[in-house]
RODO-713107 format. One record per atom (N, C-alpha, C, O): residue number from 0; atom name; x, y, z. Coordinates in pm, 1 decimal. Example, Ala and Ser with C-alpha at 12.3 -4.5 7.8 and 13.67 -1.06 7.14 Angstrom:
[0 N [1319.0 -569.0 780.0]]
[0 CA [1230.0 -450.0 780.0]]
[0 C [1320.0 -330.0 780.0]]
[0 O [1423.6 -331.9 846.5]]
[1 N [1285.0 -225.0 708.0]]
[1 CA [1367.0 -106.0 714.0]]
[1 C [1290.0 3.0 787.0]]
[1 O [1340.9 113.8 803.9]]
***
This chain:
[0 N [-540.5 -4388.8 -1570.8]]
[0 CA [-652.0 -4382.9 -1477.3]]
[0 C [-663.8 -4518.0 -1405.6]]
[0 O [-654.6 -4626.1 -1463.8]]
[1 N [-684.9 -4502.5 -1274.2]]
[1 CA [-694.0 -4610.5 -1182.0]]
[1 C [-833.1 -4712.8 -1190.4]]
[1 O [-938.7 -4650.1 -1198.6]]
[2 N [-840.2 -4805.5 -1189.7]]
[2 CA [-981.6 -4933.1 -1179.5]]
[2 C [-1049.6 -4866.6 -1072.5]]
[2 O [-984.0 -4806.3 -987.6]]
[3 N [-1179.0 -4871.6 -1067.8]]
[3 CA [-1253.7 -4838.7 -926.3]]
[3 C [-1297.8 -4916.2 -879.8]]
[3 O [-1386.7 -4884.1 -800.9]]
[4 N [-1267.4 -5068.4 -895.5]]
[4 CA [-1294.5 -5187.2 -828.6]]
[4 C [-1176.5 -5302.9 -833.8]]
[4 O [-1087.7 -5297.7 -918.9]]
[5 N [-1181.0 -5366.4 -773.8]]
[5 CA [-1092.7 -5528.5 -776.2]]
[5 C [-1175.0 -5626.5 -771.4]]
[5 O [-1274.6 -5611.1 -700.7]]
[6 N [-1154.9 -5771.2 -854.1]]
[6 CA [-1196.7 -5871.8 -844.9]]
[6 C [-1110.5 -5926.2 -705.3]]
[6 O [-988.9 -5940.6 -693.3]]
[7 N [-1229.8 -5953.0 -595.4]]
[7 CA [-1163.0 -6038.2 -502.1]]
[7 C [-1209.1 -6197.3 -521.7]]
[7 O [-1312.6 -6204.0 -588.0]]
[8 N [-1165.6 -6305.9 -486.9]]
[8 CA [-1188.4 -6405.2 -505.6]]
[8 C [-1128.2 -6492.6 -328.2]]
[8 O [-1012.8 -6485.7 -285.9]]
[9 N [-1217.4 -6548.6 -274.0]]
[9 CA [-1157.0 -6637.9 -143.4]]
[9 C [-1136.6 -6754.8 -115.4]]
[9 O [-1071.9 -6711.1 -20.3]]
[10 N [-1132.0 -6812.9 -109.6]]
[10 CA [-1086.6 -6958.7 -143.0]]
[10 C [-1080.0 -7042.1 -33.5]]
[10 O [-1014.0 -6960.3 30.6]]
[11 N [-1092.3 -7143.4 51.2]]
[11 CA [-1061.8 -7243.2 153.6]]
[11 C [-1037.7 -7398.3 57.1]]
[11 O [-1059.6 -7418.7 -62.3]]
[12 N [-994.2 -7474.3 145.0]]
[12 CA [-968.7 -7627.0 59.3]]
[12 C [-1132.4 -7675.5 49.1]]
[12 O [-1159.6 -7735.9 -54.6]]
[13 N [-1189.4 -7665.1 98.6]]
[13 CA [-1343.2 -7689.7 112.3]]
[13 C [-1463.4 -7605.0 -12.7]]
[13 O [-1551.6 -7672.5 -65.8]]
[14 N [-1451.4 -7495.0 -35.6]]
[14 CA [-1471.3 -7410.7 -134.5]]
[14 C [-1460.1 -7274.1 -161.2]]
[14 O [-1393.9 -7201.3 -87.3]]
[15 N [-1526.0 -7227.3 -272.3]]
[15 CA [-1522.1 -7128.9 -284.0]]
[15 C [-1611.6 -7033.7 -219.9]]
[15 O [-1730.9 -7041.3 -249.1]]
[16 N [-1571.6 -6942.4 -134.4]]
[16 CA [-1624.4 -6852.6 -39.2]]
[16 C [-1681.5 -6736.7 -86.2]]
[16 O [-1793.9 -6712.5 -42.2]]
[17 N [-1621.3 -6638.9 -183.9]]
[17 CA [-1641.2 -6493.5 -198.5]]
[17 C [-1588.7 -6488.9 -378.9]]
[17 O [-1482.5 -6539.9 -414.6]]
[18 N [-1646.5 -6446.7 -437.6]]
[18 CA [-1630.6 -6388.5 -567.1]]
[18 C [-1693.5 -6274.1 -597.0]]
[18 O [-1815.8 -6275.4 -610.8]]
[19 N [-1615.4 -6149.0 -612.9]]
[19 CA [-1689.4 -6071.2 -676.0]]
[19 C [-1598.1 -5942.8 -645.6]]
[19 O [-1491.7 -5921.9 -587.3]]
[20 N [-1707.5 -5857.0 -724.8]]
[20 CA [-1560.7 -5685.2 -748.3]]
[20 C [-1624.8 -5613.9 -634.0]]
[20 O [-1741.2 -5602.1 -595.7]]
[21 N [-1475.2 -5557.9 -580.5]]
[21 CA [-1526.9 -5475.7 -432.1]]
[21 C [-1422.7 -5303.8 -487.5]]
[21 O [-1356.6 -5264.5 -583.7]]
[22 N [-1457.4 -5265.9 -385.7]]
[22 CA [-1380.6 -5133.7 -364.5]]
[22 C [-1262.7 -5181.1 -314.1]]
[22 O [-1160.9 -5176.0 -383.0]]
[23 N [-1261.9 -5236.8 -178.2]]
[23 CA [-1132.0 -5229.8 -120.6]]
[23 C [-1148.0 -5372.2 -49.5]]
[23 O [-1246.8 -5444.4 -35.5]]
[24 N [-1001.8 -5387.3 -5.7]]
[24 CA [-1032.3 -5522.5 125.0]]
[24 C [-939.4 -5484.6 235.7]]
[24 O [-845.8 -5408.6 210.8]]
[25 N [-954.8 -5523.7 335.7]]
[25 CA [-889.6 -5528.0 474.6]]
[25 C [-856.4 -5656.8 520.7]]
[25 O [-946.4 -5722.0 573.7]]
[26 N [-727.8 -5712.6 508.8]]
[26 CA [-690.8 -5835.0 539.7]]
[26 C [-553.6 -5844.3 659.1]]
[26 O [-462.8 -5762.3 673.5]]
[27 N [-575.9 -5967.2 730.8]]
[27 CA [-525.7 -5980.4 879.5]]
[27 C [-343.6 -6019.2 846.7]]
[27 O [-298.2 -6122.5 895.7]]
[28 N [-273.7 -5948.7 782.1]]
[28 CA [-202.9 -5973.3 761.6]]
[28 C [-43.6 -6064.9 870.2]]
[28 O [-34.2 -6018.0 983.6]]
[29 N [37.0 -6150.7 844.6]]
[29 CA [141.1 -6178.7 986.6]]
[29 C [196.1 -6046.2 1052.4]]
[29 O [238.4 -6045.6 1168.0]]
[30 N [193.6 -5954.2 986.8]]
[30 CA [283.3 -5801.5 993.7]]
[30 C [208.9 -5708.3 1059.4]]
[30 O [268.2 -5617.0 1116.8]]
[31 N [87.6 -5714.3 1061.7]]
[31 CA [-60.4 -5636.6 1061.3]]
[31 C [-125.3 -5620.6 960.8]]
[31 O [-74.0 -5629.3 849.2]]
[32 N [-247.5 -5594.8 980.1]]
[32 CA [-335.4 -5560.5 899.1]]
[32 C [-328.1 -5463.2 763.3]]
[32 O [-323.2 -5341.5 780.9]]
[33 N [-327.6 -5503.4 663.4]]
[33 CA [-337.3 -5374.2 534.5]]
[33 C [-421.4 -5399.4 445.5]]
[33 O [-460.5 -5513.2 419.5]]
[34 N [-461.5 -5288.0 384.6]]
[34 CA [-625.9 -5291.4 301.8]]
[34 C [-520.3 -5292.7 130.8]]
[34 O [-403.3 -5265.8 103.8]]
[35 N [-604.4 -5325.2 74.6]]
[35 CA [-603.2 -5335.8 -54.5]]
[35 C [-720.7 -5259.8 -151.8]]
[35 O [-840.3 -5289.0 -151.9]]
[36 N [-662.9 -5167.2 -225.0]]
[36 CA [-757.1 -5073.9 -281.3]]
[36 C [-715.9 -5098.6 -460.6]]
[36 O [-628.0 -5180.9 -486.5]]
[37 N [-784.3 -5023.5 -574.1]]
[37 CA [-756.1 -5062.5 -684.5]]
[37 C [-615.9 -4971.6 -733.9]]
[37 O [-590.5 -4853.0 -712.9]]
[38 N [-554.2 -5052.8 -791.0]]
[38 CA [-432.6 -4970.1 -864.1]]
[38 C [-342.2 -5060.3 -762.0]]
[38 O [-236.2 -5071.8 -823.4]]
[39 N [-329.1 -5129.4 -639.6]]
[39 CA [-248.3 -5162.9 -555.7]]
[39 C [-149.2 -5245.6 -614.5]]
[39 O [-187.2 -5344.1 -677.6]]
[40 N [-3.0 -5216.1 -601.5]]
[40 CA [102.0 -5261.9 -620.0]]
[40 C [73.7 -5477.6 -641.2]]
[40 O [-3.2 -5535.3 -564.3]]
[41 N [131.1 -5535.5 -724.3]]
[41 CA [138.5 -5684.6 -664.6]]
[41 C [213.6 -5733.5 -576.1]]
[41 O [332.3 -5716.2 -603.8]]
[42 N [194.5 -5791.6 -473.7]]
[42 CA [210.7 -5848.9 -344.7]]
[42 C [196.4 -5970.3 -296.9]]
[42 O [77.0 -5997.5 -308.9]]
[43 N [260.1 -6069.4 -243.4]]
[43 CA [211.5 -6179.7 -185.4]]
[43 C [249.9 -6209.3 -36.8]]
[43 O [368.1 -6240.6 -22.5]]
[44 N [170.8 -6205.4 81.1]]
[44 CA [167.1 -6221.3 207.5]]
[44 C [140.0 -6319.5 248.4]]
[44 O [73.1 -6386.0 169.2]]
[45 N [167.9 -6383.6 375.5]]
[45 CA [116.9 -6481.8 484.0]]
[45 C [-11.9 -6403.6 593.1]]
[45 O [-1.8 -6326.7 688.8]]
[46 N [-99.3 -6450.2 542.1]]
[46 CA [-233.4 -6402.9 626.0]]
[46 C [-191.0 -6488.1 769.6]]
[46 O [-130.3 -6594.3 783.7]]
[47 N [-261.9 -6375.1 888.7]]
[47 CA [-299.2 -6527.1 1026.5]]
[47 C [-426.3 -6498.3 1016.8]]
[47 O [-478.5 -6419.1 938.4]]
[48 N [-493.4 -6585.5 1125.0]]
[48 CA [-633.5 -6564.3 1151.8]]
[48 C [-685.9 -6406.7 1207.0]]
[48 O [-629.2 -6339.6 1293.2]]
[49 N [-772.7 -6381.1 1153.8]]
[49 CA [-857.9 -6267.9 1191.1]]
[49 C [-962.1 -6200.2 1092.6]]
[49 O [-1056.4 -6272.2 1060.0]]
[50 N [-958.9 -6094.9 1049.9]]
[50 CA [-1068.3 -6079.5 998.0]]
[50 C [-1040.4 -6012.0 890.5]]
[50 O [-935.8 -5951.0 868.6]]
[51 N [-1163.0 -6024.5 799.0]]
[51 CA [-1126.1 -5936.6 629.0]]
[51 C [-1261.3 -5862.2 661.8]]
[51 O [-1363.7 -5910.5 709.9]]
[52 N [-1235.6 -5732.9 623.7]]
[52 CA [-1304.7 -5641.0 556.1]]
[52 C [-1326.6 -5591.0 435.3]]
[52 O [-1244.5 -5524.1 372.6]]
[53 N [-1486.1 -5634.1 381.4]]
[53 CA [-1491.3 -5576.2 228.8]]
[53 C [-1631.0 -5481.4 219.0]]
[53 O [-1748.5 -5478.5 255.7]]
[54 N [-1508.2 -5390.1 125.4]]
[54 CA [-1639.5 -5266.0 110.6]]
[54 C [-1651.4 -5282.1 -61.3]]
[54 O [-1564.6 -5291.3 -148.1]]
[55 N [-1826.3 -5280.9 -67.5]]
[55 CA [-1895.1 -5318.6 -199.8]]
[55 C [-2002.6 -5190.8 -187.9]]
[55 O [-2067.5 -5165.2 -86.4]]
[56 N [-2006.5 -5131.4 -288.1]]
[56 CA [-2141.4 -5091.0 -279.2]]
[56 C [-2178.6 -4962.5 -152.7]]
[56 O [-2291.7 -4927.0 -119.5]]
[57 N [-2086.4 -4925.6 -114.6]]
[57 CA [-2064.3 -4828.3 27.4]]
[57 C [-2127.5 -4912.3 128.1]]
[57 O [-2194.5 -4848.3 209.2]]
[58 N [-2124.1 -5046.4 145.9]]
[58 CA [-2132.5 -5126.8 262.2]]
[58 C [-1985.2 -5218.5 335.8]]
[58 O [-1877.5 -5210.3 276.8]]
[59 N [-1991.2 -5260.8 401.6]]
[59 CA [-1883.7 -5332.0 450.3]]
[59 C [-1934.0 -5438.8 510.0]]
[59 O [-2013.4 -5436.2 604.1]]
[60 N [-1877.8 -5559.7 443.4]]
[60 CA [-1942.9 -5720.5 481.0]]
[60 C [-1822.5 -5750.1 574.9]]
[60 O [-1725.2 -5677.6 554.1]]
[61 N [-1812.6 -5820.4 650.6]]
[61 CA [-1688.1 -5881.5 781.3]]
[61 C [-1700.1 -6045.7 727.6]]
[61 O [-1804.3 -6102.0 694.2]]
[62 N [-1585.0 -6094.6 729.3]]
[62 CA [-1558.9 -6268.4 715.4]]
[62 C [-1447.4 -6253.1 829.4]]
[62 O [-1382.2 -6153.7 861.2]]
[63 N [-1445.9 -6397.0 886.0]]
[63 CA [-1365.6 -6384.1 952.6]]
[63 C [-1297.6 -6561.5 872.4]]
[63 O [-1357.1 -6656.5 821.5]]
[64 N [-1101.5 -6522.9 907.3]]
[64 CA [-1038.2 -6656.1 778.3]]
[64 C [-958.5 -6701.1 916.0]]
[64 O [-961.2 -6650.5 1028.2]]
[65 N [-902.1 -6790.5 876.0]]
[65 CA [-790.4 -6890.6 916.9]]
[65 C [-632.7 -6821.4 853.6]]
[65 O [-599.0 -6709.5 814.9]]
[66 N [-587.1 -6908.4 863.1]]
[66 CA [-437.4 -6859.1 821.7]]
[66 C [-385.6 -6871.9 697.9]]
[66 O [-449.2 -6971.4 663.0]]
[67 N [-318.3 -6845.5 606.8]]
[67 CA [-372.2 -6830.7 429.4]]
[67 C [-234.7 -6763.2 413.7]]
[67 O [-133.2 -6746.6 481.3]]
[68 N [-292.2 -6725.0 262.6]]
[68 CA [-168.3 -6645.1 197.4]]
[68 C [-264.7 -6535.6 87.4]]
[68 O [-380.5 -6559.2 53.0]]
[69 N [-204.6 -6445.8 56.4]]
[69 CA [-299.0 -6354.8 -17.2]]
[69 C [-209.7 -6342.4 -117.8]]
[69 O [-88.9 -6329.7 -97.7]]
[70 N [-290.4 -6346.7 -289.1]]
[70 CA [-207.5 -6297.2 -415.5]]
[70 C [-252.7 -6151.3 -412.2]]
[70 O [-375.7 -6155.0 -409.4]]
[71 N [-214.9 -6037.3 -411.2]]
[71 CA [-264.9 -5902.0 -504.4]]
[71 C [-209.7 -5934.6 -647.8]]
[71 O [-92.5 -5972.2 -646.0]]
[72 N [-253.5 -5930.0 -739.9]]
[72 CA [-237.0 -5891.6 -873.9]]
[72 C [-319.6 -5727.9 -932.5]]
[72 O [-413.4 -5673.7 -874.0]]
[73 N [-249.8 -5675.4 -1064.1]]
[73 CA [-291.8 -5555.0 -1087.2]]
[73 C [-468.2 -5616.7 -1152.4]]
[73 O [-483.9 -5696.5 -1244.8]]
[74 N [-598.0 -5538.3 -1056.2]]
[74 CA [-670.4 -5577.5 -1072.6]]
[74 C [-777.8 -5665.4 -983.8]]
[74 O [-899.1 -5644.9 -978.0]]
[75 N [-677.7 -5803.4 -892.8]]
[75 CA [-717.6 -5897.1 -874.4]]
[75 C [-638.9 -5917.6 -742.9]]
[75 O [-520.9 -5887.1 -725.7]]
[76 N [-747.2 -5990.8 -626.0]]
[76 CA [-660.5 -6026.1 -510.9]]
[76 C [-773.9 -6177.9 -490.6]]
[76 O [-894.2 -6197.9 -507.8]]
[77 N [-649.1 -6266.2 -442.8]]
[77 CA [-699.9 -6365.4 -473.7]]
[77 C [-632.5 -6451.2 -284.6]]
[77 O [-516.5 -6462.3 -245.1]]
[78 N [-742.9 -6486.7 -225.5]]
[78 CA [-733.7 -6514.8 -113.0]]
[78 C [-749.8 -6683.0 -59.6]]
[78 O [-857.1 -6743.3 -64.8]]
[79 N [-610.2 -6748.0 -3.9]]
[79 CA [-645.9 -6883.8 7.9]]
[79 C [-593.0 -6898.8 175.4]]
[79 O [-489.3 -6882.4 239.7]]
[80 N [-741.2 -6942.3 200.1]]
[80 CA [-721.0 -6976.2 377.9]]
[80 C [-746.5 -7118.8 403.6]]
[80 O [-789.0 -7193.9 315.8]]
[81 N [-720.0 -7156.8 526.3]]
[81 CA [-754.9 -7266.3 571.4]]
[81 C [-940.1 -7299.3 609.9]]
[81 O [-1011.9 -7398.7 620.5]]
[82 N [-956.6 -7140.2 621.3]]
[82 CA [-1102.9 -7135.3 652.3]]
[82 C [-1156.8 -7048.5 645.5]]
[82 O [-1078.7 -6970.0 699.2]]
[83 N [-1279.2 -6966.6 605.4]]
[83 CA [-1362.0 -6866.1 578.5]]
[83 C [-1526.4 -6845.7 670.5]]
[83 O [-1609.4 -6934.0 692.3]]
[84 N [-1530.6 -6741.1 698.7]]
[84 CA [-1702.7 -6770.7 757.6]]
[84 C [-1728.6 -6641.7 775.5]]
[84 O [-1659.2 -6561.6 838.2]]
[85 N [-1885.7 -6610.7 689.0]]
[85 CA [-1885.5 -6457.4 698.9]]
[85 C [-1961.3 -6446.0 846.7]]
[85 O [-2041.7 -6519.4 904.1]]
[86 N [-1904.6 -6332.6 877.8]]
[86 CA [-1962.9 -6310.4 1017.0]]
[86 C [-2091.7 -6319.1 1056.9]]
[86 O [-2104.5 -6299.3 1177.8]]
[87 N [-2207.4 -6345.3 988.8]]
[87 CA [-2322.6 -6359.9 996.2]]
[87 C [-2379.8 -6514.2 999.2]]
[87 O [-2501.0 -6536.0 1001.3]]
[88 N [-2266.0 -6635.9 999.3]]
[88 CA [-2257.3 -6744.8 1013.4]]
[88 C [-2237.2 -6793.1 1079.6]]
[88 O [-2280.5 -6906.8 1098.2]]
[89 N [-2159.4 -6732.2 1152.0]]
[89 CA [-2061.9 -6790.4 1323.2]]
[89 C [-2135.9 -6806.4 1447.8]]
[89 O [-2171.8 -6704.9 1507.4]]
[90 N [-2167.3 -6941.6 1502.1]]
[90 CA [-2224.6 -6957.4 1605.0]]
[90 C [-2138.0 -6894.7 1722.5]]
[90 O [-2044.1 -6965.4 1758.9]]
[91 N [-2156.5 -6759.0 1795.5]]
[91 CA [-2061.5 -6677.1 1844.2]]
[91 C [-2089.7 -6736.1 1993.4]]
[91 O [-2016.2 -6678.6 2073.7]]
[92 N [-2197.1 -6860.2 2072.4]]
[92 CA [-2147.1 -6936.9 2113.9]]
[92 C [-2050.7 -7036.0 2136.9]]
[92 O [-1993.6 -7051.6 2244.9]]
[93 N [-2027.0 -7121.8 2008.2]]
[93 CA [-1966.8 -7198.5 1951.6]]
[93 C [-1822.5 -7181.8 1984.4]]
[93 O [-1728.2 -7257.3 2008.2]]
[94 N [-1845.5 -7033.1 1975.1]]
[94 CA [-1671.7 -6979.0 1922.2]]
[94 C [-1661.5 -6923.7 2070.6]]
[94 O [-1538.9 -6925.4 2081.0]]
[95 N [-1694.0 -6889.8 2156.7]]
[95 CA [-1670.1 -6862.7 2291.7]]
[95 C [-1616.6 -6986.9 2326.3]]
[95 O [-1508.7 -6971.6 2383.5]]
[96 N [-1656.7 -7130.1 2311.7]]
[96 CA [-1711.7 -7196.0 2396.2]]
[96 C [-1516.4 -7246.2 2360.8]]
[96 O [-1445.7 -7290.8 2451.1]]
[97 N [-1458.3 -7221.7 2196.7]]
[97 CA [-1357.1 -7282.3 2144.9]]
[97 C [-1230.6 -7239.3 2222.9]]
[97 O [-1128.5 -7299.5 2256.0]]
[98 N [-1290.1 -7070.7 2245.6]]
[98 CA [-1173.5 -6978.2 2311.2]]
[98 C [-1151.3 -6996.9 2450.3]]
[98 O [-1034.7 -6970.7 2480.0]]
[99 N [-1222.9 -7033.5 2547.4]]
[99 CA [-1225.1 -7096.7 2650.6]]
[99 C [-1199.7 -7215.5 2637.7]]
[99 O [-1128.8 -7210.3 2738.2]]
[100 N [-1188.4 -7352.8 2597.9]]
[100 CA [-1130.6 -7441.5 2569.5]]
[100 C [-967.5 -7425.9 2532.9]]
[100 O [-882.6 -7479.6 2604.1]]
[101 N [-940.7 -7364.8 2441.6]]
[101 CA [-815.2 -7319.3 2376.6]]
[101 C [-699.2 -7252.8 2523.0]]
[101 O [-578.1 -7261.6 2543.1]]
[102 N [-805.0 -7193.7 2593.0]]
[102 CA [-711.1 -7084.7 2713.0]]
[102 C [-705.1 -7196.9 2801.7]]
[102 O [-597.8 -7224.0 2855.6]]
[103 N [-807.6 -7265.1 2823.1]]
[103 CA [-767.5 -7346.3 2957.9]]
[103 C [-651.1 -7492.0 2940.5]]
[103 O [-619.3 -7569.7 3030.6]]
[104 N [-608.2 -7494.0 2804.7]]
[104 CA [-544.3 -7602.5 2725.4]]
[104 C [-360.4 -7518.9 2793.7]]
[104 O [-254.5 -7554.5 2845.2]]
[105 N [-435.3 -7387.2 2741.9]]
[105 CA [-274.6 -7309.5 2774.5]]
[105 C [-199.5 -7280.5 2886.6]]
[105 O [-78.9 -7257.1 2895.7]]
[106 N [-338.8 -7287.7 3022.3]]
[106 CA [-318.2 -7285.9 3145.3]]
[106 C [-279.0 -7416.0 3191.9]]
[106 O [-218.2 -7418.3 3298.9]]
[107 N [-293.1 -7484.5 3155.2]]
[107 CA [-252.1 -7620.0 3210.9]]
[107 C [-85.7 -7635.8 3157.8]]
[107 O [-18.0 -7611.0 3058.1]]
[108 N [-66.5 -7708.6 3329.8]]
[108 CA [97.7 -7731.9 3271.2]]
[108 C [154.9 -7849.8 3289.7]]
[108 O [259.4 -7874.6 3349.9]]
[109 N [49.5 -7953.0 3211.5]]
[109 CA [104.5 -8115.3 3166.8]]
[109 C [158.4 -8105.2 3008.9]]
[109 O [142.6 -8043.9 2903.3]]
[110 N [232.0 -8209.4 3071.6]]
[110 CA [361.7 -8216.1 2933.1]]
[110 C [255.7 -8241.7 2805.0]]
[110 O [273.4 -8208.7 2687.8]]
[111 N [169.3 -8293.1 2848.8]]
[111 CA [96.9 -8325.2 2671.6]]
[111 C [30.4 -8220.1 2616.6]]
[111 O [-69.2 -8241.7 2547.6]]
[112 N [71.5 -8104.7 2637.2]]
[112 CA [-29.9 -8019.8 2547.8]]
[112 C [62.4 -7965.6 2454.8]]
[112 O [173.5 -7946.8 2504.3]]
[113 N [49.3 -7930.4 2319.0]]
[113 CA [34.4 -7890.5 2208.6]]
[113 C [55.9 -7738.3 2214.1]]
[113 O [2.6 -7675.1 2122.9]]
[114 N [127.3 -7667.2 2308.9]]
[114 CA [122.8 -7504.6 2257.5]]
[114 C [106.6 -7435.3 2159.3]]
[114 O [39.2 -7332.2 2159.1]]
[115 N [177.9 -7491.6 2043.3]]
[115 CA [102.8 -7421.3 1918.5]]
[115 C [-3.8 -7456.3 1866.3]]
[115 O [-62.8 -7384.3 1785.8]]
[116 N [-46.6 -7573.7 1903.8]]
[116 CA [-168.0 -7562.7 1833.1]]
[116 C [-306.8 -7549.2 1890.4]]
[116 O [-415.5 -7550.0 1832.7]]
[117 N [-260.7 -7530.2 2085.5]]
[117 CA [-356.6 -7444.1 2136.4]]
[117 C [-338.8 -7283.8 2118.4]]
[117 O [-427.3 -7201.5 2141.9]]
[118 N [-237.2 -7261.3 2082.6]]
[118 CA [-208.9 -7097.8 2064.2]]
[118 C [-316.8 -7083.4 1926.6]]
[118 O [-426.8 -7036.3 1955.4]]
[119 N [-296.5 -7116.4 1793.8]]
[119 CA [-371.7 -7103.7 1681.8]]
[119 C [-507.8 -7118.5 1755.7]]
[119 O [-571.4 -7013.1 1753.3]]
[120 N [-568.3 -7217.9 1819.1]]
[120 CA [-684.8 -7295.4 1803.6]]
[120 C [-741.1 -7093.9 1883.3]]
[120 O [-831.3 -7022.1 1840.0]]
[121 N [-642.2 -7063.5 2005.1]]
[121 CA [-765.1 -6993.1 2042.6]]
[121 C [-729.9 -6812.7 1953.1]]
[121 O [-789.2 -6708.6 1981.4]]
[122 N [-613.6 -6829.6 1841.1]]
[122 CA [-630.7 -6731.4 1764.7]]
[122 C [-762.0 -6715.9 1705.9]]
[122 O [-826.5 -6611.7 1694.3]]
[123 N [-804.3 -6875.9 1657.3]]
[123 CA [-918.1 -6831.5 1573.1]]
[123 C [-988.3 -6828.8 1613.2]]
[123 O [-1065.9 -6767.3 1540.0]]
[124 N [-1053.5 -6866.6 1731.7]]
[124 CA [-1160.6 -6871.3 1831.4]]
[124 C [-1192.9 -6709.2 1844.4]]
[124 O [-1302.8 -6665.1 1810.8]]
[125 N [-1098.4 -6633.1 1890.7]]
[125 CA [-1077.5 -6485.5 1913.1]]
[125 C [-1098.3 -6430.5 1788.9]]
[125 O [-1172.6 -6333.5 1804.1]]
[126 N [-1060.8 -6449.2 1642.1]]
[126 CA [-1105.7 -6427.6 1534.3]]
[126 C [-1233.8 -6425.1 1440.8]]
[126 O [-1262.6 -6356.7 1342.5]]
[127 N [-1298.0 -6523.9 1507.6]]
[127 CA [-1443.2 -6576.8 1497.9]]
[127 C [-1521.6 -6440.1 1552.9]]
[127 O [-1604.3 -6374.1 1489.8]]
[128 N [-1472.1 -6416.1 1689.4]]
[128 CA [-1579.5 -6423.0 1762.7]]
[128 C [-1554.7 -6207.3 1771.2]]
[128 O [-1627.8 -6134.1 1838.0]]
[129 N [-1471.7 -6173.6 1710.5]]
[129 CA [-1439.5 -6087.0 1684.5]]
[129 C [-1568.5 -6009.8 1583.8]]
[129 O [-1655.0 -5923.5 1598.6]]
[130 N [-1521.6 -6095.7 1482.7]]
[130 CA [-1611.4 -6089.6 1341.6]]
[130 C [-1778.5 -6131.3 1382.6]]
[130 O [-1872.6 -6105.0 1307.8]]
[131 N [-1788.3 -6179.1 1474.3]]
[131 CA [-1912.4 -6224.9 1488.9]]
[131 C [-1992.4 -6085.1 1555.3]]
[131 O [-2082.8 -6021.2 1501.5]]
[132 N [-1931.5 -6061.3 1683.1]]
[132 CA [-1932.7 -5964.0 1766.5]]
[132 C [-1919.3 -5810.9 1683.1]]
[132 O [-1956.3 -5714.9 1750.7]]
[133 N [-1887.5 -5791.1 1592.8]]
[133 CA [-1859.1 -5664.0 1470.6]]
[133 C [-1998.4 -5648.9 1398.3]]
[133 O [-2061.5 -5546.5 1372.3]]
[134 N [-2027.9 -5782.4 1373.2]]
[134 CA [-2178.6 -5801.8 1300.5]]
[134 C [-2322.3 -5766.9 1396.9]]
[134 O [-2437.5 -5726.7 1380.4]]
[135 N [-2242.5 -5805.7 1492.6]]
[135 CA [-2386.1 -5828.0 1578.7]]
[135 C [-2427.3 -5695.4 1630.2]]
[135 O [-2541.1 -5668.6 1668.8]]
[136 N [-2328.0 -5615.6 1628.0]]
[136 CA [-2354.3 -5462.4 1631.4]]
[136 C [-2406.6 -5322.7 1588.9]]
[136 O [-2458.5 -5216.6 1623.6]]
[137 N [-2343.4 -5417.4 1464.4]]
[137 CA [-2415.6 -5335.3 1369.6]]
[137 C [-2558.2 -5350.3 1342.1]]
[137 O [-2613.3 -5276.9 1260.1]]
***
């Protein structure tokens, strides 16, 4: 017989974000997106920025991460990003203001700019504001 929950656990270098047993998760995988439910095979991926979905309780909370790596273990998925913020945190100004900064970095065509790391900057900007914009809807 299958678990009807997983311990998720989230992690950034800064702290600990999320602990606790969910039903399922939805994570932004490099490949696309795939959810994690109980009984799920063990796995280890390269997350990019975008968004996790967790359903607890027949609700669904939105975080939006940075770029990471995800453990599944039987039981246990254990999530380490560069950054975490549940969508109910995100100054979805803030994060407009990053993604427009980030695009106009990309439009410009002097030798000193940084393409990848205006490409990331306005992944997560778009990731933020995604998750922010998901919340605010509901």
């Amino acid at each position: 017989m299958l678990p009807e929950k997983i311990s998720l656990e989230i992690v950034t270098p800064d702290r600990r974000v999320l602990t606790q047993e969910v039903e399922a998760v939805v994570l932004p995988g490099e490949c696309g997106s795939f959810g994690v439910l109980p009984g799920h095979h063990p796995l280890l991926a390269a997350l990019r920025p975008g968004r996790v979905k967790v359903r607890r309780g027949g609700k669904e909370d939105i975080l939006s991460v940075g770029a990471g790596f995800v453990e599944v273990l039987p039981g246990r998925v254990n999530v380490l990003v560069t950054a975490c913020e549940r969508a109910g945190e995100i100054d979805l100004e803030r994060a407009r203001a990053a993604r427009d900064r980030a695009g106009k970095r990309l439009r410009e065509r002097g030798g000193g700019i940084d393409r990848e790391r205006a490409e990331r900057a306005l992944e997560r900007a778009r990731a933020r504001i995604r998750a922010a914009e998901r919340e605010a809807s509901e």
